[in-house]
C-alpha positions in Angstrom: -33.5 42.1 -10.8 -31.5 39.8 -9.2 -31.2 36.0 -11.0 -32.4 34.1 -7.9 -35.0 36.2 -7.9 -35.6 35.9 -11.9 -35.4 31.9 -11.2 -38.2 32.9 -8.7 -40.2 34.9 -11.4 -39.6 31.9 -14.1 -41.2 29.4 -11.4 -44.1 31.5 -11.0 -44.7 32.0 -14.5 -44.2 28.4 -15.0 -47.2 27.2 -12.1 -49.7 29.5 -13.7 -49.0 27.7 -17.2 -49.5 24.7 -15.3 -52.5 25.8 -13.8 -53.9 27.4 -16.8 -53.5 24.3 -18.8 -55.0 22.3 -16.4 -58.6 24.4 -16.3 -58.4 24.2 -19.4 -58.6 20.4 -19.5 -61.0 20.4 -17.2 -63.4 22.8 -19.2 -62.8 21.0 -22.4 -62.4 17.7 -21.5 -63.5 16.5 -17.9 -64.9 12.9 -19.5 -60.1 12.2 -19.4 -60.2 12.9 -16.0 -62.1 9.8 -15.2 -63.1 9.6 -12.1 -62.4 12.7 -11.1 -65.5 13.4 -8.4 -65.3 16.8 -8.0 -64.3 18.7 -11.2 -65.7 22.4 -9.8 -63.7 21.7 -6.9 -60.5 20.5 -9.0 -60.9 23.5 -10.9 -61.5 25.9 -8.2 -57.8 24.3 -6.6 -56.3 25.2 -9.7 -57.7 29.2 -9.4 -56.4 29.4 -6.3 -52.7 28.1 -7.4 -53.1 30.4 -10.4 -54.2 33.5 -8.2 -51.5 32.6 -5.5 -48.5 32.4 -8.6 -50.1 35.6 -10.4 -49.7 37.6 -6.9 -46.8 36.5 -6.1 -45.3 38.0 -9.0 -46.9 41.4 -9.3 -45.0 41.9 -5.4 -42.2 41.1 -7.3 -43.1 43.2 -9.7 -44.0 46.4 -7.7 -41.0 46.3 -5.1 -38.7 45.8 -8.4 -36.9 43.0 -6.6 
């Protein structure tokens, strides 16, 4: 694989821990987010990041870029 296109995959990998790690703040501990009005919606934002990152790679992955 090419290394821009590793940098690419590192990126990816690196928004879903980011997304994953905020759920889980959210599930575990919504009363830090203070005034956070809309935690389903918060955490709905952060599935679609993690879906969008997680796709993104299996392309990669499946066209062996």
């Amino acid at each position: 694989m090419n290394y821009l296109l590793k940098a690419l995959v590192a990126k990816l990998k690196g928004e879903v821990a980011v997304s994953k790690a905020n759920i889980q703040v959210y599930m575990l501990n919504s009363a830090g987010i203070g005034e956070h009005p809309g935690i389903v919606e918060a955490i709905e934002t952060e599935v679609e990041k993690l879906a969008n990152a997680e796709e993104k790679i299996l392309v990669l992955q499946q066209f062996k870029i």
